[in-house]
N, C-alpha and C positions, 0 to 999 in steps of 0.2 A: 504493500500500500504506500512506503513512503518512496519508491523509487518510483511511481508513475502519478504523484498527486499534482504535479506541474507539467504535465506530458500535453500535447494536443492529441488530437483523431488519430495522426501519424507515426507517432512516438519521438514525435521532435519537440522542441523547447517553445515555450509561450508565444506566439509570434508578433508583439506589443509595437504600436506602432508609435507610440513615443520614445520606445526604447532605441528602435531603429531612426528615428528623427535624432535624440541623442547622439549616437554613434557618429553620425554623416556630419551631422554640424561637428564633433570635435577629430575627426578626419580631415576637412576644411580648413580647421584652425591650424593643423598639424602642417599642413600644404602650406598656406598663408606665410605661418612663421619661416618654414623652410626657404621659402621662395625668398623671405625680404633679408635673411641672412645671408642668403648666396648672394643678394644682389649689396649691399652693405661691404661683401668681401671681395668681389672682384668688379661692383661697381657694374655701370653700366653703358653698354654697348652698341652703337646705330651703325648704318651704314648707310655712306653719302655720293656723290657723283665727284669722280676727278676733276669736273669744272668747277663744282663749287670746294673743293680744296684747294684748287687755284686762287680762286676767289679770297677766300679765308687768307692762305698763304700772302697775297697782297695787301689784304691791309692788316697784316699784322695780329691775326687771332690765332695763330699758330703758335705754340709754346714748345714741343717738339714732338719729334718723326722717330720712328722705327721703323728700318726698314726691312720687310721680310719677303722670302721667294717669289710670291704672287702677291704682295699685301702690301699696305701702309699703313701704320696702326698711328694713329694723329690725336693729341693730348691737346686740346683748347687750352686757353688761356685762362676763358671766365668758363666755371663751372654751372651746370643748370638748376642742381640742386645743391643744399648741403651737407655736406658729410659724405656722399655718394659719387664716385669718381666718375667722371662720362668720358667713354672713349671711342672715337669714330673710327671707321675702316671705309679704306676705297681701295678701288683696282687701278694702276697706274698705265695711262693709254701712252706712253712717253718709255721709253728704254730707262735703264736706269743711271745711264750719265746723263741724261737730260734734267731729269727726276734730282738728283744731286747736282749738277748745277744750280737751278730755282732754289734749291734748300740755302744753298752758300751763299747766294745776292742776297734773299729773305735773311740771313743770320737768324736762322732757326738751327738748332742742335739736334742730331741727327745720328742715328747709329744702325749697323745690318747686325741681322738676327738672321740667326741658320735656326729652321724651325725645329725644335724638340719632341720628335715621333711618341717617344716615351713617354713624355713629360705629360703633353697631351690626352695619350690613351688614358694615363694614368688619372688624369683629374677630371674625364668624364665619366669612369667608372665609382670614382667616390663622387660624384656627382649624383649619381645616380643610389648607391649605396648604401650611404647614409639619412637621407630621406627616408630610404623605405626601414633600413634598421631603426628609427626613431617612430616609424608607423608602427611596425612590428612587436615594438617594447611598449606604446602605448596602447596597443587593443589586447598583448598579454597582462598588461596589467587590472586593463578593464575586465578582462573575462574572469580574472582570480577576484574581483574583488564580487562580480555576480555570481560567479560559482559560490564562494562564500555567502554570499546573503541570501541563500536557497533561491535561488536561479531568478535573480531579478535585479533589476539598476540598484546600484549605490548598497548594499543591503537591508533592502526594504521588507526583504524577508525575517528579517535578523529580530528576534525578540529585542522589547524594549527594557525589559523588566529588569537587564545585567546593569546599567546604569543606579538600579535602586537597591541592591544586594548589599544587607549591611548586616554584621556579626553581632551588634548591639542596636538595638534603636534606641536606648537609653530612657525605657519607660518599662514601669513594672504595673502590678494588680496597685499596687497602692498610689498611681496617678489618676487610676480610675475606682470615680464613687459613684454610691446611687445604681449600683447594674448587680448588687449580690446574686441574685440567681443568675446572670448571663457568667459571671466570673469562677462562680464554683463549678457551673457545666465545662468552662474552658481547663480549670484548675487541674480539672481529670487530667485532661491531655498533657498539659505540662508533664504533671509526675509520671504520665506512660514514656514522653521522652526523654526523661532524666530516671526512671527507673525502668525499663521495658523488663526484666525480668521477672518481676513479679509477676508482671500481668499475662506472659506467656505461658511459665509454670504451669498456668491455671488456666491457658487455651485461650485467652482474650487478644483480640487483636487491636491496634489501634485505629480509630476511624480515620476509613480515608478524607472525608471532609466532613466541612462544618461549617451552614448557614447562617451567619450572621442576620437577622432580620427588622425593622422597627424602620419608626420614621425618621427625618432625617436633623441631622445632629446629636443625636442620644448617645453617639462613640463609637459606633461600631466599628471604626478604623483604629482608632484607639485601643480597642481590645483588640485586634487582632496585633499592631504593634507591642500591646502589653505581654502577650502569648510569643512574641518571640523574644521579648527583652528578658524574659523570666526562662524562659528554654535555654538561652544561649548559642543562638544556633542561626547560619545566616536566612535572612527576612526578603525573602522576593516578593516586590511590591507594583502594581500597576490595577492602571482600570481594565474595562472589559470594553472602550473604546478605542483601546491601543491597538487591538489586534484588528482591527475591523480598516481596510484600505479599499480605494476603489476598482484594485487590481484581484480579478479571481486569484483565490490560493494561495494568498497573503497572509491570513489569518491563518490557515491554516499550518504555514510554515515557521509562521510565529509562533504556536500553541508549541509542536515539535520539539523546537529550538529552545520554549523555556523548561519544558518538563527533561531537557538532554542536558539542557546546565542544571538544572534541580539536583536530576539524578547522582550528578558529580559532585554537587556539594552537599549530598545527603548526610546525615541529616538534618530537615530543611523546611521552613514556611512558605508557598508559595501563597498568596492575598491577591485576588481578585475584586476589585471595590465596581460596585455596578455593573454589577455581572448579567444583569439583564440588557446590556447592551449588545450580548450574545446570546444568551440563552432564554431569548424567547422562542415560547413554540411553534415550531417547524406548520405552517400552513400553506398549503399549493392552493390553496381556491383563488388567494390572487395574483397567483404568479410567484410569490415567493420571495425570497433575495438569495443567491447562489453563493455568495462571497457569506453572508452571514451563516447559513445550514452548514456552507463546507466545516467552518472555522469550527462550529457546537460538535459536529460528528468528529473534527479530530480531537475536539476536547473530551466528549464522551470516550473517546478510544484509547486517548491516555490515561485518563483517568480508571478504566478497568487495568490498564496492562500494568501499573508499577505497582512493586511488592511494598507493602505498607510496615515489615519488618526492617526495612532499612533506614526507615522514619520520615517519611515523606508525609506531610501534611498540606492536605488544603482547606484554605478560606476563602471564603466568598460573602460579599455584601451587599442587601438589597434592598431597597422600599416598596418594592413590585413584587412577589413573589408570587402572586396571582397569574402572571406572565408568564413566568419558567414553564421550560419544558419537561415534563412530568419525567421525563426519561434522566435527565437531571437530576430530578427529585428523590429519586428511588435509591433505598439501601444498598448499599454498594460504592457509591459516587459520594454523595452529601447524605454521611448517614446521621447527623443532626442538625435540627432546627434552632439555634439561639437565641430566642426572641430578645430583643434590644430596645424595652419597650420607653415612654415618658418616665421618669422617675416620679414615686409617690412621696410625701410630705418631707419624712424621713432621709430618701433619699437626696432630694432637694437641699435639705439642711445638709447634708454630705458633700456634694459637689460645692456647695457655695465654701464651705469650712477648707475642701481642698484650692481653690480658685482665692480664697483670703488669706494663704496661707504667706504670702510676698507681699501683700498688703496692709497696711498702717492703720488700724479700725480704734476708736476710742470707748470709751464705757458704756456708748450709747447705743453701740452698734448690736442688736437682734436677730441675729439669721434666721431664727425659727419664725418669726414673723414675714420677712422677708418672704422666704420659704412659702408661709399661709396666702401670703399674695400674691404668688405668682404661680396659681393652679395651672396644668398645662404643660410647665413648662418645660425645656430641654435642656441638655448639659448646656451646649454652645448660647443658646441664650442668656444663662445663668452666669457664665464667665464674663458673656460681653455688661451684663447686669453692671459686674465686679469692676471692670474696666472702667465703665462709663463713670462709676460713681466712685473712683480715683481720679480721675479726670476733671470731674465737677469741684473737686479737695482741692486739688490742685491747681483751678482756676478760681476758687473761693478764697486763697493763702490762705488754708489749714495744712497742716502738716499731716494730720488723721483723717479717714473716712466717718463721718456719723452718720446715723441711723438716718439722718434727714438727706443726705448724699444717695443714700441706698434708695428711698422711698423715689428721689426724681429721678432717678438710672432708670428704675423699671417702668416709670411713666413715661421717659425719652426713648425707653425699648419697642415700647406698647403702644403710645398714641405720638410720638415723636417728640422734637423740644419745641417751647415754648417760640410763639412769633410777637414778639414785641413791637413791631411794628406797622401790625396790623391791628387798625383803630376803626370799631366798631361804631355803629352811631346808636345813640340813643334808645331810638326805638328797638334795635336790632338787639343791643342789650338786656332790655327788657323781656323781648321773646326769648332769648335763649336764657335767660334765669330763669323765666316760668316754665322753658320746657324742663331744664335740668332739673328744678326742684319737683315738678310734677314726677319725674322718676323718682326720685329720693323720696318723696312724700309718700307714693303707693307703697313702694318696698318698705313704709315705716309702718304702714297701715293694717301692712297682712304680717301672719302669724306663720308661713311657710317663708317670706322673701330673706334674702339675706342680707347682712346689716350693711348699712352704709360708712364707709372709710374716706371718704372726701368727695366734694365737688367743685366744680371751678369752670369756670366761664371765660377762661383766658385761652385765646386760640393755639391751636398745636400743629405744626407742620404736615400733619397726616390724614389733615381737612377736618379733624374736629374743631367748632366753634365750642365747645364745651362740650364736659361728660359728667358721668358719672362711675365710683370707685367703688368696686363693692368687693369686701374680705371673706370669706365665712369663717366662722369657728372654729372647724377641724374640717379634716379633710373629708370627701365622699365620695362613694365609688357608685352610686346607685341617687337616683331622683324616683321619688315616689310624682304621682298625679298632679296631687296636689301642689307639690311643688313647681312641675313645668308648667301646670296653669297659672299657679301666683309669678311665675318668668315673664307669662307671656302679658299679664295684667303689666308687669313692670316696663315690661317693654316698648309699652303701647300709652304707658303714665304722660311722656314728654307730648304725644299729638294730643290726648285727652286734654293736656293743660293749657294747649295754646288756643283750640277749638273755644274752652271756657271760658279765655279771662278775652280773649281778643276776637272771638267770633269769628275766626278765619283760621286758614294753616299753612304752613310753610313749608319746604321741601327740604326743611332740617331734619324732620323723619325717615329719608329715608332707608338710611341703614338699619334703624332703628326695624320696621316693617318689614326687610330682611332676616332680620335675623327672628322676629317673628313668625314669618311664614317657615320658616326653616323648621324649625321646631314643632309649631303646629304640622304640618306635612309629616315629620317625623312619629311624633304620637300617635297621627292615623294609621301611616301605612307601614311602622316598622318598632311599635310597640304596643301596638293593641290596644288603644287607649280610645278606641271609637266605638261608640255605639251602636253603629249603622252597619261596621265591619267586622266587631268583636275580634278575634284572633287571630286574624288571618294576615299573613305576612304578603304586602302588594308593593314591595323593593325592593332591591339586592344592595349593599357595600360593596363599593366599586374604588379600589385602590384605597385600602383597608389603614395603608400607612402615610398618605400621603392627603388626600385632603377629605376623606372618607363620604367623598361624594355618593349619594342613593340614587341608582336607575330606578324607575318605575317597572314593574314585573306580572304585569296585569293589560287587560283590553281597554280599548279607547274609553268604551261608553264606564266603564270603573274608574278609567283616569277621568272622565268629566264629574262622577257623583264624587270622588274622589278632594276636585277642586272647589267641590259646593260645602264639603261638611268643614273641606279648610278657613273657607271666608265665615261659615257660620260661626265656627270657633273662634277666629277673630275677632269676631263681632262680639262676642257674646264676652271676650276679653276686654274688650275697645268699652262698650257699655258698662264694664264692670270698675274701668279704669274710672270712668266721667261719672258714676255715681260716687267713688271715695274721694276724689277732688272737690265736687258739686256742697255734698256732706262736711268739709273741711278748709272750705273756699278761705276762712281767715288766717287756718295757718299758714294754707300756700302763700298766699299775698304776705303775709310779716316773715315768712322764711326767703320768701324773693326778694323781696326789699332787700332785706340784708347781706343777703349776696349780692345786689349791683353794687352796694358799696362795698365792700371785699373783696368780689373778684370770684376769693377764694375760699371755703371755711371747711372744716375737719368735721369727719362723723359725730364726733363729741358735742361740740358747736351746736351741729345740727339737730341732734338729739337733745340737746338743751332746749334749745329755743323752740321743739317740736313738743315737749314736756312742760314747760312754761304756756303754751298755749290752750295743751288742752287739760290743764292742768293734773298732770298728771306728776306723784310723788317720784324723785328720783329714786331709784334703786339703790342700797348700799353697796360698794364695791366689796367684792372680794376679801381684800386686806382690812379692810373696815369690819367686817365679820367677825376675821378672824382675830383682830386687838380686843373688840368686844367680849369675846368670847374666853381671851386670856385673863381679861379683865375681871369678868366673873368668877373664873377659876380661883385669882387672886383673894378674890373679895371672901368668896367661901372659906377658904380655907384660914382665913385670918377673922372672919366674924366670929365671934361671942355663941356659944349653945345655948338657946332659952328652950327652958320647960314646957312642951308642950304635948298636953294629952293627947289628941283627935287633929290632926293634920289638917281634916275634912271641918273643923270648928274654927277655925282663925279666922280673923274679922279683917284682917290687913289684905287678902286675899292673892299671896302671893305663892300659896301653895296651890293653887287651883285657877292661875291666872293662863288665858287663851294668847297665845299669840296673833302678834298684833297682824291686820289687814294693809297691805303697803297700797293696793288697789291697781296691780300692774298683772291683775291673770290675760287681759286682755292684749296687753302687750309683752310677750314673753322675752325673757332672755334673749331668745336668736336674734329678734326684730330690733335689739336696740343696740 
């Protein structure tokens, strides 16, 4: 197979006709040069009429004569070009005592030459010789360098991956946080290639490969670099775009080429990053691509043929896995799957601890907070988190990062940085305070939403005129009903407030209505949250890691009832928004106000002056509790014992005293 994977019909070589365009142009060049050397060394040569040597000879352009058997070989005076000697020949129609007399009146210098047979022969044959020896050393040199690159120009066959072969890559498991199960699945493989004996013993072999998977930035380059930094052992690294050329059998000579260096530096990691850039599934219904199937079928082929007792390991990484080709997929080739998923709270707080670890943080600074803030998120985001809010330190003259550094990073991540420059008028102010606080207000209203962490009305590079910040309390893996309906009420807070207070509406919703209908859509037809549908799944998750877009999976006239029970939902969200505003119109108006004069005000803020209106008791904090509570303990144990009979008889009634009503069931914990 590998001696005819480059062969044509005939069993001759490629027949490329750039290759052959190549060639001929530097054949040209070879002539070219040849030609302007010869003429540089012996200069250049005409032939003229003996009248007009005559002619020359009288007035004096003759500088001198050689005189040879049949010839005059005549040296001008003025040259015609520079550097390059010109020398004319004529045939003399005069005897040669005539010819030498003219020479002697002219006082032109003059000598005979007996012609040199030898001389002659000799310097037409290197004339000729050396040309083609300089042609000849140049197309041997060109064929050795395409033979070498598996029979194509320049070698373009030649794996790229030699360039990235490194004995350390100078990163271990402990660069990488937040992926505990993706590291212990890998941890295995370390110890089989630093201890393969045990695991033979006992008939175990080491996996030939191993699917790195997840969306992107989570590490998964990372961890495969970690897996070689911890093995010891050299790290062949490249995409799965490298091997892919527009010349058939390219790929394929690359695949070859990396797994025959592998081989030789076994034992070895070879890392595939985007490996779906080859190993998608093979489909002829539309023709195909011949360049990409070859290159998969000789990586499926290598892949079965090397002994995985000599330590040969592969990696692979993807966000598409839905793509691969199943034949890829199967035990044997990539006999694990990695998942390389978002990191959850915990992990979060990991990565940020590793990413702060170069960084200057002061007493202020909370990563578990941080952390809480930024559900979602990924390693690489988390770092540039880190970055950005050094950068703000550093442009603030602090020396340290504080906690308040951290909070605008993730906001300059999220909705971008602040546009100072952009000056709102009046009115326009207006409306977007009442729509922001109409979100913060509903989400303060219900008893599922989650609490509010800041607002601000100050434009952001990423087209928000204002948002809203919302934290939750702990992390969640799961949303109940109730909860994406109080989402979608919040969602829809900002239009409900503007319809209210200004009897009209503005096209600041509509991201807002997006991300609405998202959701709604979602509940119907991909969690069973309709009535109309009950449990019947009418979507598919379509690129799982990448933006987890939902096809519809169902008939037109389902997709139309489908769009009916969506806008019903809406509606009956939209309705639910403009009754909690309508019911609370004072506090919206004293909570707006006071953000056009601020700008900007903290969840705290806001919950104040949301508490101050409807009069409702502030809650005791936490810490407040628990001093009370020491307080007591105190108190007890240092009071005085008085006499008394019947517990149930005391008049002071502090045996039998109800704790007190703070009058906040309505508003629970989460909501504020």
């Amino acid at each position: 197979m590998d001696q005819n994977q480059n062969k044509g019909p005939n069993g001759e070589g490629p027949k490329n006709k750039q290759s052959l365009l190549i060639l001929l142009i530097c054949i040209m060049v070879v002539l070219v040069c040849v030609n302007m050397l010869t003429r540089m060394t012996r200069g250049v040569s005409n032939e003229i009429a003996y009248s007009e040597f005559i002619e020359m000879l009288e007035e004096g352009e003759v500088e001198s004569v050689v005189i040879q058997s049949s010839s005059l070989e005549i040296t001008p005076r003025v040259q015609q070009s520079m550097g390059i000697q010109t020398t004319l020949y004529t045939v003399p129609t005069e005897d040669g005592n005539e010819v030498t007399k003219r020479l002697e009146e002219a006082g032109v210098e003059f000598k005979e030459e007996k012609p040199d047979v030898m001389g002659q022969l000799l310097y037409g044959l290197l004339s000729i010789i050396i040309p083609v020896a300089i042609m000849v050393g140049f197309l041997s040199f060109l064929f050795r360098r395409m033979n070498k690159g598996g029979g194509m120009m320049g070698g373009v066959g030649k794996s790229r991956a030699k360039a990235y072969v490194q004995k350390e890559t100078g990163i271990t498991f402990k660069d990488v946080a937040g992926q505990d199960e993706a590291k212990e699945s890998l941890q295995e493989v370390v110890d089989f290639l630093h201890n393969p004996g045990k695991y033979t013993a006992i008939g175990a072999k080491l996996p030939k490969g191993a699917l790195l998977v997840g969306p992107p930035g989570t590490g998964k380059t990372l961890l495969a670099k970690a897996v070689a930094g911890e093995a010891h052992v050299p790290f062949f690294s490249l995409s799965g775009s490298d091997f892919v050329e527009m010349f058939v059998g390219v790929g394929a000579s690359r695949v070859r080429d990396l797994f025959e260096e592998a081989k030789k530096n076994a034992p070895c990691i070879i890392f595939i990053d985007e490996v779906d850039a080859i190993g998608k599934t093979r489909d002829t219904r539309y023709g195909g691509n011949d360049e990409r199937e070859q290159t998969l079928n000789q990586l499926l082929a290598e892949m079965d043929g090397f002994d995985t007792s000599k330590g040969l390991l592969i990696l692979a990484a993807t966000n598409r896995p839905e793509v691969l080709d199943p034949a890829l997929l199967r035990p044997g080739r990539f006999d694990r799957r990695v998942i390389v998923d978002r990191p959850d709270l915990k992990g979060r707080v990991s990565i940020l601890k590793v990413h702060a670890q170069n960084v200057s943080l002061d007493e202020t600074v909370d990563l578990e907070g941080i952390a809480l803030a930024t559900s979602g998120a990924v390693g690489s985001d988390l770092a540039n988190m880190i970055n950005e809010a050094a950068i703000l330190a550093v442009k603030n003259g602090r020396k340290a990062v504080s906690q308040k550094d951290l909070l605008e990073a993730v906001e300059v991540v999220l909705v971008g940085k602040e546009k100072k420059d952009r000056i709102l008028s009046a009115e326009e102010r207006r409306i977007v305070s009442y729509h922001e606080v109409g979100h913060a207000l509903v989400s303060a209203l219900q008893k599922d939403a989650e609490p509010v962490q800041k607002i601000t009305i100050v434009p952001r590079t990423m087209g928000a005129l204002g948002y809203v910040m919302h934290v939750p309390e702990e992390e969640k893996y799961l949303n109940t009903r109730k909860e994406l309906e109080a989402m979608l009420v919040g969602y829809l807070g900002g239009r409900a407030a503007e319809e209210i207070v200004f009897d009209t509406v503005t096209t600041g919703a509509a991201n807002d209505i997006e991300q609405a209908t998202k959701v709604a859509r979602a509940m119907i037809t991909q969690y069973g949250m309709s009535d109309r549908f009950g449990l019947m799944g009418l979507a598919e998750t379509q690129s799982q890691y990448l933006d987890g877009r939902a096809m519809l999976n169902c008939g037109d006239s389902t997709a139309t009832e489908i769009d009916h029970e969506v806008m019903k939902l809406l509606k009956k969200s939209y309705d639910e928004a403009k009754r909690l505003l309508s019911e609370n119109r004072d506090v919206l108006d004293k909570i707006a106000e006071f953000l056009i004069q601020k700008e900007t005000i903290t969840g705290k803020e806001f919950m104040k002056i949301f508490r101050e209106a409807k009069g409702i008791q502030e809650p005791e904090t936490k810490q407040r509790v628990e001093e009370k509570a020491r307080q007591q303990t105190v108190a007890e144990k240092t009071a005085p014992e008085l006499p008394v009979s019947n517990p149930a008889e005391t008049q002071d009634g502090t045996a039998s005293r109800e704790p007190v009503q703070s009058g906040t069931e309505s508003y629970p914990e989460s909501s504020l």
